[in-house]
C-alpha positions as MATLAB code, in Angstrom:
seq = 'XXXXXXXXXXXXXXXXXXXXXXXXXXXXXXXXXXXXXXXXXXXXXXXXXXXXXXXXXXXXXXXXXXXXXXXXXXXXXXXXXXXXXXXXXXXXXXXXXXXXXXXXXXXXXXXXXXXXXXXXXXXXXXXXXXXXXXXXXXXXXXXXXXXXXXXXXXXXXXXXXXXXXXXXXXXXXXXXXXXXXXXXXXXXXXXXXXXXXXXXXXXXXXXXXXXX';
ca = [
      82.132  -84.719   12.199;
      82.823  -81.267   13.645;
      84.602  -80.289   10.673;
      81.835  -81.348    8.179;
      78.702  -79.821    9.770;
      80.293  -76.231    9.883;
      80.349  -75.581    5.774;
      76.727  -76.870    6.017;
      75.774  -74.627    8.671;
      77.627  -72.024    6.671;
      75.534  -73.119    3.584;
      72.711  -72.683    4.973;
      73.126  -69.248    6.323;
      73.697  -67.883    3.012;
      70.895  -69.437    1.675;
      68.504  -67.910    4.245;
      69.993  -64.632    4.955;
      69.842  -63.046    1.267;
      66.161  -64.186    1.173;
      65.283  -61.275    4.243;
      67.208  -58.815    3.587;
      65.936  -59.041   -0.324;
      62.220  -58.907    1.099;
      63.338  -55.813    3.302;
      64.933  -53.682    0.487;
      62.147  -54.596   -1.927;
      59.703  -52.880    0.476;
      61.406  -50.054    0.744;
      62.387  -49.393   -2.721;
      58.672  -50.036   -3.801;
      57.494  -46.718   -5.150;
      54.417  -45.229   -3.210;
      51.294  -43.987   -4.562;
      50.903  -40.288   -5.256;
      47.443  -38.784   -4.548;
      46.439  -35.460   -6.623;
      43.405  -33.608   -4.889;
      41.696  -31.078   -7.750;
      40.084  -28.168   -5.798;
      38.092  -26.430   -8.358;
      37.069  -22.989   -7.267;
      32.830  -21.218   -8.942;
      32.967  -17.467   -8.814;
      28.357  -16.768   -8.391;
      27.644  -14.117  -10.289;
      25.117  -12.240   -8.353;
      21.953  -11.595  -10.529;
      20.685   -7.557   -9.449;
      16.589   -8.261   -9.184;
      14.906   -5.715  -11.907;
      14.005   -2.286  -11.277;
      10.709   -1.706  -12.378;
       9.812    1.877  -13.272;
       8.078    3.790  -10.149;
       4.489    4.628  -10.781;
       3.780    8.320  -10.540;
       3.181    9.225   -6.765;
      -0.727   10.526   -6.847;
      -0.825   13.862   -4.837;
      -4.018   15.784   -3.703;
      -5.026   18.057   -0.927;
      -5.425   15.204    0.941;
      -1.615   14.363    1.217;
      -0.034   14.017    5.261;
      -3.703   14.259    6.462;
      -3.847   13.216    9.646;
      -7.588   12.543    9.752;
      -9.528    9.554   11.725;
     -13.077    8.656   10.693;
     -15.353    8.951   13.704;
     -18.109    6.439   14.394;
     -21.581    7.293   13.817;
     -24.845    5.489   14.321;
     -25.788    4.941   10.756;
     -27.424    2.128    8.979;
     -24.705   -0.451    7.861;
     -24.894    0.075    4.167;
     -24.596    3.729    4.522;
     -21.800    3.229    7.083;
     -19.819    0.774    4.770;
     -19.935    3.546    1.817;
     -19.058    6.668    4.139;
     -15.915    4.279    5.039;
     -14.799    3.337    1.331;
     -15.317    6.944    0.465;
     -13.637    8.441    3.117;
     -10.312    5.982    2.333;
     -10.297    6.618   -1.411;
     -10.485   10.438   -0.865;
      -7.743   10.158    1.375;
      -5.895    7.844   -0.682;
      -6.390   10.539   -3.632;
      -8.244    7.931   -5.595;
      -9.942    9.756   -7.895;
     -11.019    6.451  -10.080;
     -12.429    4.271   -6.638;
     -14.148    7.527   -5.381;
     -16.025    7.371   -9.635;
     -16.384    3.524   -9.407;
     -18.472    4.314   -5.837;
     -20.277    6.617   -6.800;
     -21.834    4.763   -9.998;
     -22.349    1.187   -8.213;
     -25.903    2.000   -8.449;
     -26.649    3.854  -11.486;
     -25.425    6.834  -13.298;
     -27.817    9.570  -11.425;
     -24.529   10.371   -9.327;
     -23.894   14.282   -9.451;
     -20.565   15.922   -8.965;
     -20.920   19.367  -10.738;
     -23.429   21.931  -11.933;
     -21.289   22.599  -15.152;
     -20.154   20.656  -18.136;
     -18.076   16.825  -17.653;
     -19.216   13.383  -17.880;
     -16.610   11.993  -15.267;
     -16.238   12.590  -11.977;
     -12.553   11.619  -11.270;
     -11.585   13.618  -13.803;
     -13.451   16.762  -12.654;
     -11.743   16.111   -9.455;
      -8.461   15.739  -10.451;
      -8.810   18.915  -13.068;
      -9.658   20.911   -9.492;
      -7.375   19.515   -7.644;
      -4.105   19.680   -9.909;
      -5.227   23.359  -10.807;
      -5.389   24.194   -6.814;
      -8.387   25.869   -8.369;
     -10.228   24.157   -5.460;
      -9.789   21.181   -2.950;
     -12.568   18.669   -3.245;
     -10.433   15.889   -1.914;
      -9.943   17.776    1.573;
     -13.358   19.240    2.155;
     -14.948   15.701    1.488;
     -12.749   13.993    3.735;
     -13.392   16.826    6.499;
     -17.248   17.346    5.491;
     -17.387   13.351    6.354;
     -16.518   13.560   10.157;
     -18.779   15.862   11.251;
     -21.992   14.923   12.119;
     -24.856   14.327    9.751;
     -28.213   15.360    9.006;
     -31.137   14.273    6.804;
     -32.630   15.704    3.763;
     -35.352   16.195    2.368;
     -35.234   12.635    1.258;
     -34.087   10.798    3.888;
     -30.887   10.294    2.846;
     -27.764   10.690    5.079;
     -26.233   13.784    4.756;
     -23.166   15.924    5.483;
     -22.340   18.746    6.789;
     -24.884   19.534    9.414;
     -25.237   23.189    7.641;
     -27.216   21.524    4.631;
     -30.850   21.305    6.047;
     -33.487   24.146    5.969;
     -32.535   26.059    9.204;
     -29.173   25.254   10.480;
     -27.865   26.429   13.605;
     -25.208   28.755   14.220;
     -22.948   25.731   15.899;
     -23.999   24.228   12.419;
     -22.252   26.993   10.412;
     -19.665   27.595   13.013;
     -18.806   24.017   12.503;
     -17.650   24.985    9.164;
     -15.466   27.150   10.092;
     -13.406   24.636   12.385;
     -12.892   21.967    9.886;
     -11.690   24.845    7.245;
     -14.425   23.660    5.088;
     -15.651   27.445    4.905;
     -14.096   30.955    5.974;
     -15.946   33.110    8.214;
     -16.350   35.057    5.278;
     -18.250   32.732    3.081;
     -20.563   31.423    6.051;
     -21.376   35.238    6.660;
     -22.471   35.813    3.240;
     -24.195   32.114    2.647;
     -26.405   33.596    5.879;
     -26.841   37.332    4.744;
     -28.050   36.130    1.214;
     -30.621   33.615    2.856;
     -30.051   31.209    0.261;
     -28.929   28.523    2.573;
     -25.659   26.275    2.568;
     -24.352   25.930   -0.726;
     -20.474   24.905   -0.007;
     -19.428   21.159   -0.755;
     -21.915   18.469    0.843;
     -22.667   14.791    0.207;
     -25.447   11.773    0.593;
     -26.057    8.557    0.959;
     -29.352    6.718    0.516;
     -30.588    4.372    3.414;
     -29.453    1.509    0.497;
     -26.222    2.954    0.639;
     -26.282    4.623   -3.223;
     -23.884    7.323   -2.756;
     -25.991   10.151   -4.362;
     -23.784   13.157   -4.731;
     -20.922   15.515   -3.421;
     -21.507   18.883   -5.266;
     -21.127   22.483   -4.213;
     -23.006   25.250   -5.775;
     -26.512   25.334   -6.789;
];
């Protein structure tokens, strides 16, 4: 009995055994899978935003002033055009100053002489250093005001019938003048006759004109 169940045994060993280790090797002979990771790299071209040409800087006598408007007690449409006025001649706007002055009609007068526009009279002065309208209306337009002969707001204080010697002296310290010119304005009895401007109680701007 002995000697038959040991082949048997022996049998079945070798059945069972090659069975494992097959499942074992076949594991680690199975070939694993291979992952491939792309990395794909964008160069951004930055885009430079256009340039567009400068505009040409507008320069007058005005340019660095370092001028406040005062307040005045003035009617509100004649206090809303002294404003705009006073801005555009600082801001050298020769065309806004134009477009002001003929809101209301075309009785506006800026010279004595020959021209049909304003901003361009202006500007011819100016850019000639001839004269410097842009400065003495921005100056003539914090001192105080007056009113003329018809009724209208006006400045400087010198441009009424009789002014005062602080009227003319006035002149003098805003550089609107030279002692000079007041001297002989007041020897020749004539009267003011430098740069001075209106404004109706309507707020029509009316003129800014020197001479007579």
């Amino acid at each position: 009995m002995r000697l038959l169940l040991a082949p048997a045994l022996v049998l079945a060993l070798a059945l069972v055994l090659p069975g494992c280790g097959s499942k074992d090797t076949d594991e680690a002979a199975a070939p694993q899978p291979v992952t491939v990771t792309e990395t794909e790299t964008v160069t951004e071209t930055e885009t430079e935003p256009e340039t567009l040409p400068a505009e040409p800087e507008v320069r007058c006598s005005t340019a660095g002033l370092r001028q406040t408007l005062p307040e005045q007690s003035l009617p509100p449409e004649v206090d809303e055009v002294r404003k705009r006025v006073f801005a555009a001649t600082v801001a050298c706007d020769y065309e806004t100053l134009e477009q002001i002055a003929l809101e209301e009609g075309a009785g506006f007068t800026f010279s004595y002489g020959g021209g049909t526009s304003a901003a361009e009279h202006w500007r011819m002065l100016e850019e000639s250093g001839a004269e410097e309208p842009m400065r003495i209306l921005a100056a003539i337009l914090t001192l105080p005001y007056t009113r003329n002969e018809s009724g209208s707001y006006a400045w400087p204080t010198a441009y009424q019938e009789a002014p005062s010697e602080a009227d003319w002296q006035a002149l003098v310290a805003a550089g609107i003048s030279t002692q000079e010119e007041v001297d002989s304005m007041k020897a020749g009895g004539s009267g003011y006759l430098g740069y001075r401007t209106a404004i109706t109680a309507d707020g029509d701007w009316q003129f800014f004109v020197a001479g007579d």
